[in-house]
DRENTI-922821 format. One record per residue (C-alpha): residue in three letters; x, y, z negated. Coordinates in Angstrom, 1 decimal, padded with zeros to 4 digits, always signed. Layout:
<pts>
{pt "Ala" {X Y Z}}
...
</pts>
This chain:
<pts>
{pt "Unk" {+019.6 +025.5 -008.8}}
{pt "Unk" {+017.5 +024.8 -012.1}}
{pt "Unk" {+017.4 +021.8 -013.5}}
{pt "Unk" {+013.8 +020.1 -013.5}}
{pt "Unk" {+013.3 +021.0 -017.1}}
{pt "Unk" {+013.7 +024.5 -016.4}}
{pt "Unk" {+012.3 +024.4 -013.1}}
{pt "Unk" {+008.7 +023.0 -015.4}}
{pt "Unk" {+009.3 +025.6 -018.0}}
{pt "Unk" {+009.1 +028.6 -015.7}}
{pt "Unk" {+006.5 +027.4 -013.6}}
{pt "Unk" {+003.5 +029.1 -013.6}}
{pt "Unk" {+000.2 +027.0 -013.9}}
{pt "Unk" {-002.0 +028.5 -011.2}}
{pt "Unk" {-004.5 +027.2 -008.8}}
{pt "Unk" {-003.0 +029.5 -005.8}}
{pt "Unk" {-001.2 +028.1 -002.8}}
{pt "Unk" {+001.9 +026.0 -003.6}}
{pt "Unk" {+005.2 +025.1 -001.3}}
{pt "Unk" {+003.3 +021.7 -001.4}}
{pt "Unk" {+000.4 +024.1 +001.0}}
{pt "Unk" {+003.1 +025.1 +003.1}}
{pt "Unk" {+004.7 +021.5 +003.9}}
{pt "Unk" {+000.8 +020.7 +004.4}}
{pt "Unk" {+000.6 +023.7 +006.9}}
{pt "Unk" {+003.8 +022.2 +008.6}}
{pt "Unk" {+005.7 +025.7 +007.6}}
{pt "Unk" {+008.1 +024.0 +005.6}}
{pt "Unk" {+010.1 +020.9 +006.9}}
{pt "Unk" {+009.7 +017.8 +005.0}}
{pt "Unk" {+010.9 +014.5 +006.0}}
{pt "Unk" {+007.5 +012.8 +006.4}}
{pt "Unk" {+006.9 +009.4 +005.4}}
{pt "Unk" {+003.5 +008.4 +005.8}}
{pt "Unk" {+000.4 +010.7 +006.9}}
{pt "Unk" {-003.4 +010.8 +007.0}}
{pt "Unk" {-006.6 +012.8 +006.6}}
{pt "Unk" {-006.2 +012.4 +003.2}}
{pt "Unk" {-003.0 +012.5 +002.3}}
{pt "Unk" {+000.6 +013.5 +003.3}}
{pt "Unk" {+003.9 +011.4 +001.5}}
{pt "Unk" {+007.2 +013.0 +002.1}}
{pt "Unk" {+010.9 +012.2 +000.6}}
{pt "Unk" {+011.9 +014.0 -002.3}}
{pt "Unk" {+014.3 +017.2 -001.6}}
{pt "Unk" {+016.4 +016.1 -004.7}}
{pt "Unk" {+016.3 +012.5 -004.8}}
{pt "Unk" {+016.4 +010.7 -008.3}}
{pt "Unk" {+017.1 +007.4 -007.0}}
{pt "Unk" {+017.6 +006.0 -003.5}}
{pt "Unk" {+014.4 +006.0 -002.7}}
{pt "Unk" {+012.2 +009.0 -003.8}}
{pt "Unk" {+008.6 +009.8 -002.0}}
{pt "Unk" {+006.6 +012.6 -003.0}}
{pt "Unk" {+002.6 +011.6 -002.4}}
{pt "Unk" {+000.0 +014.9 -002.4}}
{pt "Unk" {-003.4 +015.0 -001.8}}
{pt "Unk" {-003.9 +017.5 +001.7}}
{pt "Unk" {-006.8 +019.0 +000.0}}
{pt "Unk" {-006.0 +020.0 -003.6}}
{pt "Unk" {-009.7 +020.9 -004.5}}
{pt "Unk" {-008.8 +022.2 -008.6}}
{pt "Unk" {-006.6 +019.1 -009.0}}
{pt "Unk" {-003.4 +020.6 -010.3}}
{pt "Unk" {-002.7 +018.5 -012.5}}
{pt "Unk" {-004.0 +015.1 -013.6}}
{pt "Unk" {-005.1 +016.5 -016.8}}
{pt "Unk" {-007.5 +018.9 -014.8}}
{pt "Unk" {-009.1 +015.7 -012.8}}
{pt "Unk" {-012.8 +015.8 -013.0}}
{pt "Unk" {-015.4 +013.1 -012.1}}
{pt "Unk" {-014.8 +014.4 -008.3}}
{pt "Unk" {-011.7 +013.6 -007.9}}
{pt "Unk" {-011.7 +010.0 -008.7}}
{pt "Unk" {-012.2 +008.4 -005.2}}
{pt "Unk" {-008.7 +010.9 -003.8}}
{pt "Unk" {-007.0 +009.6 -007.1}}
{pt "Unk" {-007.7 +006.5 -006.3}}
{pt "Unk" {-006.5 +007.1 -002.5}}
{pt "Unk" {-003.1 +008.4 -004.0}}
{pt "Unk" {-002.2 +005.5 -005.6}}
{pt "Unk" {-002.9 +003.2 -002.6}}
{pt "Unk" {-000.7 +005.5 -000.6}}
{pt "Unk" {+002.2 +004.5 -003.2}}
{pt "Unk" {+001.7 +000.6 -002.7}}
{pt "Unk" {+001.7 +001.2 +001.2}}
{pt "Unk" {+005.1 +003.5 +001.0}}
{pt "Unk" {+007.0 +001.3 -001.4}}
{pt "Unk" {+006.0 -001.6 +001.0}}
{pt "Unk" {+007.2 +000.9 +004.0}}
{pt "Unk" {+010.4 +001.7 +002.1}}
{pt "Unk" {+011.4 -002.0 +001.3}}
{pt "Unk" {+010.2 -002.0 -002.7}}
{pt "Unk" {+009.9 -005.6 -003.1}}
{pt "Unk" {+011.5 -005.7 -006.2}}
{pt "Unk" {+009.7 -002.8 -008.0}}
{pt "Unk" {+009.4 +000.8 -008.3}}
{pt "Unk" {+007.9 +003.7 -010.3}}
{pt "Unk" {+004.9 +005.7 -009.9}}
{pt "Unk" {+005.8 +008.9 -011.8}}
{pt "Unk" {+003.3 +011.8 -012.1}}
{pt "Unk" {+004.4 +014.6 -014.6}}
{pt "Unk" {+001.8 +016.7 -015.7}}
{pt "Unk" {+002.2 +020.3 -017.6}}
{pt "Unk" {+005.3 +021.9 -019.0}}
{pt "Unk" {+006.2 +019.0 -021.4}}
{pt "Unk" {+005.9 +016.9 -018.7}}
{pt "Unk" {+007.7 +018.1 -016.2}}
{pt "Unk" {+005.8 +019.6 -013.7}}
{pt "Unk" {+007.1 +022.1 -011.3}}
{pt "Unk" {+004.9 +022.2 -009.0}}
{pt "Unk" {+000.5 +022.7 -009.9}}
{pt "Unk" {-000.7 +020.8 -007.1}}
{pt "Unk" {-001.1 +017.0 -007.9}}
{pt "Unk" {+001.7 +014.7 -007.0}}
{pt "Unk" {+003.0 +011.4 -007.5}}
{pt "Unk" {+006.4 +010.4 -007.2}}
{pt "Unk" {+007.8 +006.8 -006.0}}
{pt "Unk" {+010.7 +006.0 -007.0}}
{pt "Unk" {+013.0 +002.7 -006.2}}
{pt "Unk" {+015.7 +001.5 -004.6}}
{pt "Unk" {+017.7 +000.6 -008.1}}
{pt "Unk" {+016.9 -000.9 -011.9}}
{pt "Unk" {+015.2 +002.2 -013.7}}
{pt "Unk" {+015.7 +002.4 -017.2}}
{pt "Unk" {+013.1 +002.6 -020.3}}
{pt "Unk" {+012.2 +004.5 -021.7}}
{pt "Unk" {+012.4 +006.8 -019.0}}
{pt "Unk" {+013.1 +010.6 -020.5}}
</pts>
């Protein structure tokens, strides 16, 4: 398996269907976490820490990335970072956590549908990468 770096730098920026679509559809498995009409938060396939949700908005609407967020998008944005603070209560993050959300090749991304990533469960370091 690629490491995430790699994993970024092959991706392909694109506004098709994503595996993100396909856990939306329910044809891919995911360990879901929390669900609504807006949103879906699942655990993280390859866990960086004990904790590790994935947050994605069900409707991607052009928001592949936060760098492509328009005026639209502001009130689901919004909605994905309340979704964070309910998991990270869910998941027992009293102490803390991250809200990651990589964006573009130097930043990570793998995946061109918007997602944040919460991350807990242990002291994270900083800087972080």
């Amino acid at each position: 398996m690629a490491s995430e770096k790699e994993a970024a730098l092959e991706a392909v920026p694109s506004d098709g269907p994503t595996i993100f679509d396909k856990i939306i559809d329910k044809k891919i498995p995911s360990s879901v976490v929390y669900e609504d009409d807006q949103v879906l938060a699942f655990r993280d396939i390859a866990p960086q820490a004990p904790v590790h949700i994935v947050i994605i908005p069900k409707v991607k609407d052009g928001l592949t990335r936060l760098s492509k967020a328009e005026e639209r998008h502001v009130e689901i944005l919004g909605r994905l970072l309340y979704t964070a603070k309910i998991v990270a209560k869910q998941e027992g993050l009293e102490n803390g956590f991250r809200v990651v959300i990589n964006d573009g090749p130097d930043g990570c991304q793998s995946v061109y549908h918007l997602h944040l990533h919460v991350i807990g469960g242990r002291q994270m370091n900083w800087p972080p990468g």
